[in-house]
C-alpha positions, 0 to 999 in steps of 0.5 A, a space after each residue: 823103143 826104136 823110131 819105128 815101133 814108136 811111130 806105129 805104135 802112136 799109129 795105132 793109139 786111140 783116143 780117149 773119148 772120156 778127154 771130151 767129157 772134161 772138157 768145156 766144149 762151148 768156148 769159143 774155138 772149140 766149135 768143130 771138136 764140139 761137132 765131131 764128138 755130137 757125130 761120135 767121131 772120137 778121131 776127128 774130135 781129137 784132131 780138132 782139139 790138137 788143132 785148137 790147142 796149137 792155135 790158142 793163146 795161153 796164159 800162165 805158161 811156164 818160164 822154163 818152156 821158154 829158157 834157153 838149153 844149157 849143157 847140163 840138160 841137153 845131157 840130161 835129154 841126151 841121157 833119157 835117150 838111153 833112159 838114164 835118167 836126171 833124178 837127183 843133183 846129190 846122185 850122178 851120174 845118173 842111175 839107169 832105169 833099164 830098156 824096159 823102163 822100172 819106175 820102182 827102181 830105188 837105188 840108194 835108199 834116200 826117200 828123195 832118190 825114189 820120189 823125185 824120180 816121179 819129178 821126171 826133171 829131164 821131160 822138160 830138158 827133152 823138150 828144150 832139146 826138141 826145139 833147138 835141134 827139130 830132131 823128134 827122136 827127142 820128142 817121141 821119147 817123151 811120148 813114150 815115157 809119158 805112154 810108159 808111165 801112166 801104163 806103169 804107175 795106176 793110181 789104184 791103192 793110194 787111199 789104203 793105209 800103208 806100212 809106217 815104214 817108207 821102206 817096205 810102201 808101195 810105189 804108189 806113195 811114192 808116185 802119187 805123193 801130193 808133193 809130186 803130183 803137184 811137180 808134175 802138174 806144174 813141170 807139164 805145162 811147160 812140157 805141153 808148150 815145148 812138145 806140142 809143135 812135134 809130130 809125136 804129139 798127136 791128136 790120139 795122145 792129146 786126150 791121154 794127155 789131158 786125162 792124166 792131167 786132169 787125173 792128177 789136179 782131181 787127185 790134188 783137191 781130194 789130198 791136200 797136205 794138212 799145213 806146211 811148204 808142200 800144202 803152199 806149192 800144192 794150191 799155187 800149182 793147182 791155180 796155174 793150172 786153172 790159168 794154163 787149162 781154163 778149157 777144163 769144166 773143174 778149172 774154176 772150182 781148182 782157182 777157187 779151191 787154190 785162192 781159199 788155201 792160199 788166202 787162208 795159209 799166209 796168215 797160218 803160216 806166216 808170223 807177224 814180222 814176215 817169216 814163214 813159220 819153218 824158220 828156214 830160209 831156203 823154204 822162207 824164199 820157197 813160200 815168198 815164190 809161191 805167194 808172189 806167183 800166185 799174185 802175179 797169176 790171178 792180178 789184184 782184187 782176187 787175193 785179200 789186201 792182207 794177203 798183199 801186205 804179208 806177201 811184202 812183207 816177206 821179201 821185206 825180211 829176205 832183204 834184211 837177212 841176206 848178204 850184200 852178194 844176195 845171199 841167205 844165210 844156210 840155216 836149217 835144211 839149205 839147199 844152195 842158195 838162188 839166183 836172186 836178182 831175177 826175183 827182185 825183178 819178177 817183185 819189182 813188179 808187184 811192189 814198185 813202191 820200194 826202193 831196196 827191191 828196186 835197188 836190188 832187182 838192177 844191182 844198185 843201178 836204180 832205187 836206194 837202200 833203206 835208212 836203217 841198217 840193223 833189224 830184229 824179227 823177234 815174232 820169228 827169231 831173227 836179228 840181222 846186224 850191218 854196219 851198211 848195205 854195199 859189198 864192203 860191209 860186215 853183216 851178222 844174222 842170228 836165228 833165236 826164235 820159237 819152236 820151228 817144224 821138220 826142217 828147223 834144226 835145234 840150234 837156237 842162237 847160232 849165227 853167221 858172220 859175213 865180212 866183204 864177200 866172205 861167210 865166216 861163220 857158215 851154218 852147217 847146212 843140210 847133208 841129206 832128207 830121210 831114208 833108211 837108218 844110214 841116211 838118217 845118220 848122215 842127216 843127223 849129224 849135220 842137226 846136231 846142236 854141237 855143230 852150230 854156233 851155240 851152246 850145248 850141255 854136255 854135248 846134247 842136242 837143245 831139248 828146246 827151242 823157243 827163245 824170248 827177246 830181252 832186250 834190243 837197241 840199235 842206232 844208224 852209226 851201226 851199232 845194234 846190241 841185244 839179248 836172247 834167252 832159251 830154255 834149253 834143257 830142263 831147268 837150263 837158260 842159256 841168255 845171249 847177248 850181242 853187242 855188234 859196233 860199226 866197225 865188224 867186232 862183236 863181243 858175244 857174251 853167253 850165260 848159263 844158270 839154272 839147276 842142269 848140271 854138266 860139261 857146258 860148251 860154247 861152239 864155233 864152227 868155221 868155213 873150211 880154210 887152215 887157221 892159226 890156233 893159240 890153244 894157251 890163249 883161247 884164239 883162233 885167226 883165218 889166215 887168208 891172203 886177201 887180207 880178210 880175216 878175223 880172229 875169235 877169242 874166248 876171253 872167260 871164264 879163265 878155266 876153259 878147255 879149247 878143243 879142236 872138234 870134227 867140223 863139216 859144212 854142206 853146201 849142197 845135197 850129198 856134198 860136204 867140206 871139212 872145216 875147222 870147229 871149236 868147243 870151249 868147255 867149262 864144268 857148271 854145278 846145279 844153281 852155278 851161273 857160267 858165262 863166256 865171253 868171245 870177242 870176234 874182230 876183224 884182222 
């Protein structure tokens, strides 16, 4: 829609009078909207509401509003202008959604692809590019999009029940899924706060404006997740929003609703050691974000002193698992990994009792590291070996836990090895979510069991996955060993045990008993380089010229086969690399024990 049509059709947009109705008119401020509407005048009502709007001080805004524009957005902004639109980062360049806007459009058949359209991620680059340049071109297209969705998108027809197949459902499920009606209920805050100064924000599309939101959190409270991630992001979002808009009559009912969640969940959700119960560190660090945010908002005495403790003890574990260059290791469904010291700093804040978050939110420049070194998370599965705390330190984290949910993959005792700045061992990551049966296979091979550093029989993936402690030892020289047992396959235990010293060596020694019957391998996957292979001698070397390498060698038993295997690792959605992977194989009868003993040292 050009400039002009635009501007004459926001001429002609009405009020919604129903807006008034939601509102609570009786706070201070709000005296001369409260006065138009007694006298039925709905035009002058919304003009004092957009006048009181833009005078207010608001609480619980969001960052983004406030950030600086980088290249990357002002692109996706100027993209929107031709309505070519940001959806994905696995998906560029962006797909166009026609003159006349198909909010249906799904051009590949990755569920992500079409319910993240709903996202709407270029909205907020809009308003950013609004601000930095005053142009309103940018502003009166989101105007319109916004005018164009709400037309397009009626939320008539969520609560009937639907295909099983998310293939032939209907664009409602996709555009009032909780998950996403949570996003926007979130992203729309920092939307209002950049778009309200424009000229296309009149008083007309304040009231649509707050009548679709309000549409939205009222959706929220009736469809709440059962459990999970997006049940966490749907409360915490519903909260800002009873911060951001207490002018709402529902906004202490939603404060009330998200605390009651929020409370009840951490404990649901999180094991005892501090690991939220998906076991996957992308949606552990997730979770901590909700959690802390949701402190942040409402201040103490609000939250029960458990919900605190739980909350810390969740960064506690982020602290132990991760790297010294802050990262986490990429188990599970990762997704890239954070930009972490902004985070310690926001936790810093909540938490300025302890010194590692502090030594972590200033990059060593103030705090200390903790007096142990390694740690085991055993309620969760997760050990985390070190021999120090600085970038020249040898770190290994190994997942062996309790049944996990969607995003867990079947890969009990796999592992990372990260030595001064390098991932040895990185897991293999997650390629793609869920679609069609083409997407679905590009996702699962990445979760096969074989491309992990683990233990397979006969090549097929763990039909279980809840791995008991046996034994842990660790002393403050850095040397920490242990041992692990899954029941993998029926009438199969694979035990594992790690001895970890303080000079980056382990000897791994893997054992498998019971009655399964089968070709039983052990396999490591690497990080994409060229390595030097000794087929004859069961070893294999990284040959990088800085000079930080380590060799692997599978020293029993003696009949082993070495095979070169097809290796991939994901980085980030839709993007692999190739890497070297190795499966060493041995024949096991029923009642036989089978061991292999690897040792992994530094070059």
């Amino acid at each position: 829609m050009t400039a002009f049509l635009l501007s004459a059709a926001l001429a002609a947009l009405s009020p919604d009078p129903s807006a008034f109705s939601l509102l609570d008119l009786t706070r201070p401020g709000m005296e001369k909207v409260a006065e138009a509407v007694a006298a039925g005048n709905d035009d002058a009502a919304a003009d004092a509401l957009l006048a009181y709007f833009r005078s207010r001080e608001a609480s619980g805004s969001a960052s983004e509003a406030l950030s600086p524009i980088t290249e990357e957005e002002q692109k996706w902004a100027d993209d929107a202008l031709e309505h070519r639109f940001f959806v994905h980062s696995g998906y560029q360049p962006s797909y166009f959604y026609g003159d006349d806007i198909d909010w249906t459009y799904w051009p590949v058949k990755d569920n992500e692809l079409r319910w993240q359209l709903h996202r709407m991620k270029w909205w907020i680059p809009l308003g950013k590019a609004y601000r930095l340049t005053g142009d309103e071109k940018y502003a009166a297209e989101w105007v319109s999009e916004y005018l164009d969705w709400i037309e397009k998108n009626p939320l008539e027809g969520f609560d009937r029940e639907r295909d099983s197949s998310m293939q032939e459902a209907p664009n409602v499920f996709f555009a009032w899924r909780p998950l996403e009606v949570s996003d926007r209920v979130e992203r729309q805050i920092a939307q209002f706060t950049l778009m309200l100064p424009s000229e296309s924000f009149t008083g007309a599309f304040l009231t649509r404006f707050l009548v679709n939101y309000h549409r939205h959190c009222v959706h929220l409270t009736g469809h709440f997740s059962a459990t999970g991630n997006h049940l966490l992001f749907q409360a915490q979002r519903l909260l800002r929003a009873s911060v951001f808009f207490p002018e709402f009559k529902d906004a202490a009912s939603w404060r009330e609703t998200s605390v009651g969640i929020l409370s009840r969940e951490i404990s649901r959700q999180v094991y005892p050691d501090g690991m939220q119960n998906e076991l996957d560190p992308h949606y552990h660090l997730e979770a901590v974000k909700l959690f802390a945010d949701a402190l942040g908002l409402v201040g103490d005495g609000v939250f029960p002193d458990s919900y605190r403790e739980t909350v810390y003890k969740m960064i506690r574990i982020i602290y132990n698992y991760s790297y010294p260059d802050y990262a986490n290791p990429m188990f599970s469904d990762f997704h890239g990994q954070h930009d972490m010291v902004p985070l310690y700093g926001k936790w810093r804040n909540l938490f300025p009792e302890d010194p590692m978050i502090e030594w972590l939110a200033t990059g060593g420049a103030s705090g200390k590291v903790p007096d142990y070194l390694s740690r085991a998370f055993s309620s969760s599965g997760f050990y985390c070996l070190r021999n120090g705390w600085t970038s020249d330190a040898t770190v290994m984290v190994l997942k062996a836990g309790p049944p996990g949910f969607w995003h867990c993959q079947p890969d009990n005792g796999t592992f990372e090895y990260w030595r001064k700045g390098r991932n040895f061992f990185p897991d293999s990551g997650c390629y793609v979510y869920g679609g069609d049966a083409e997407i679905l296979a590009m996702r699962n091979w990445f979760r096969q069991t074989s491309v992990h550093n683990t233990l397979t029989l006969n090549g097929k993936n763990l039909e279980t996955t809840d791995s008991k402690l046996v034994s842990w030892l660790a002393d403050s020289t850095g040397r920490a060993s242990f041992t692990v047992e899954n029941p993998s396959y029926p009438g199969f235990i694979h035990q594992r045990s790690v001895d970890f010293r303080p000079d980056g060596t382990v000897l791994i020694e893997d054992t498998a008993s019971g009655d399964g019957e089968g070709v039983v391998a052990i396999h490591y996957n690497l990080l994409p380089c060229i390595p030097e292979e000794d087929f004859i001698h069961h070893r294999i070397s990284t040959a990088f010229p800085d000079g930080n390498n380590i060799s692997i060698e599978v020293m029993s038993p003696s009949y082993i086969t070495m095979e070169r295997k097809e290796g991939r690792v994901s980085y980030a959605y839709r993007h692999y690399e190739d890497r070297p992977a190795y499966a060493f194989s041995a024949f096991k009868r029923s009642g036989e024990s089978v061991t292999f003993v690897t040792l992994i040292r530094p070059v």
